[in-house]
Structures are given as C-alpha cells and as structure tokens.
C-alpha positions as CSV (number, residue, x, y, z in Angstrom):
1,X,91.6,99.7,95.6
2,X,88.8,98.9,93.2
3,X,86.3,98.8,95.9
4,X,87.1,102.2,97.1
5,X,86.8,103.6,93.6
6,X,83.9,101.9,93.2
7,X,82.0,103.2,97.0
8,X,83.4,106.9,96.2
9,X,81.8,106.8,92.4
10,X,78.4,105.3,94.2
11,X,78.6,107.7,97.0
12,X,79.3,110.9,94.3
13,X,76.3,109.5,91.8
14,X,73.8,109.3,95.2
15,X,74.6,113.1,96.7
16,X,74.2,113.6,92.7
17,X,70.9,112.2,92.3
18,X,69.9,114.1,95.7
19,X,71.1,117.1,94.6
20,X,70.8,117.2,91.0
21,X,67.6,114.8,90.5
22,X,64.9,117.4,91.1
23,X,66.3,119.8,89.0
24,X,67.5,117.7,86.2
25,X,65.1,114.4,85.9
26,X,66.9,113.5,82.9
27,X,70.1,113.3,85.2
28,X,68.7,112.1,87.8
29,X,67.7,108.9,85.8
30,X,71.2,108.6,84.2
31,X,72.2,108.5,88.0
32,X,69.6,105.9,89.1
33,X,70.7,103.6,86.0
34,X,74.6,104.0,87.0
35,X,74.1,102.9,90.4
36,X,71.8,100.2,89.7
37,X,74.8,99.0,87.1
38,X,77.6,99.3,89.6
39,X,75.7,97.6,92.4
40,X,75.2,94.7,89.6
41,X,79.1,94.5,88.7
42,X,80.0,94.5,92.0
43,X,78.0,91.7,92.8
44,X,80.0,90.0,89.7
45,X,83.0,91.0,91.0
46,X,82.5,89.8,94.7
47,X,81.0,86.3,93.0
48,X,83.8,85.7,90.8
49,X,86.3,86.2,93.5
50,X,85.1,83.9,95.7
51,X,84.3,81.4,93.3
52,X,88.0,81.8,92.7
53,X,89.0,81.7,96.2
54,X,86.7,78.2,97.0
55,X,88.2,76.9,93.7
56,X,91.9,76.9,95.2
C-alpha cells in the first residue's frame, strides 16, 4: 500500500515537473528535490525490510 502511494506521488511530481517546470522553475526545483527525497526513503525503506527479513 505504501509503495503504491509512494509510485503515484513520484509519477504526479514527474508529469509536474514536465508540465509545470518550464513555467515555474521555482516549482520545478521543489519537484526535482521531492523526488530525489522519496527515491532516497525508499531505498531506506526497501533496506530496512530486508535487513529485517535476513534477520529472522
């Protein structure tokens, strides 16, 4: 469930940034910084659940 929240948020923010980043280059570097930050926390996520899952 998280995962799906997480790929529709990254999917909305990258249409955004295609739409909306000419336009709006403030925006469109709020956008790049978002992604770059969920692509990091999922990476956490992913690591700690399968350092949990080997740990078991």
């Amino acid at each position: 469930m998280l995962t799906k929240l997480i790929a529709i948020a990254v999917l909305g923010t990258l249409v955004g940034r295609v739409f909306f980043q000419p336009q709006l280059e403030g925006l469109g570097r709020w956008f790049r910084r978002f992604v770059d930050v969920t692509l990091i926390v999922i990476t956490v996520v992913y690591a700690v659940q399968i350092i949990i899952m080997l740990t078991k």
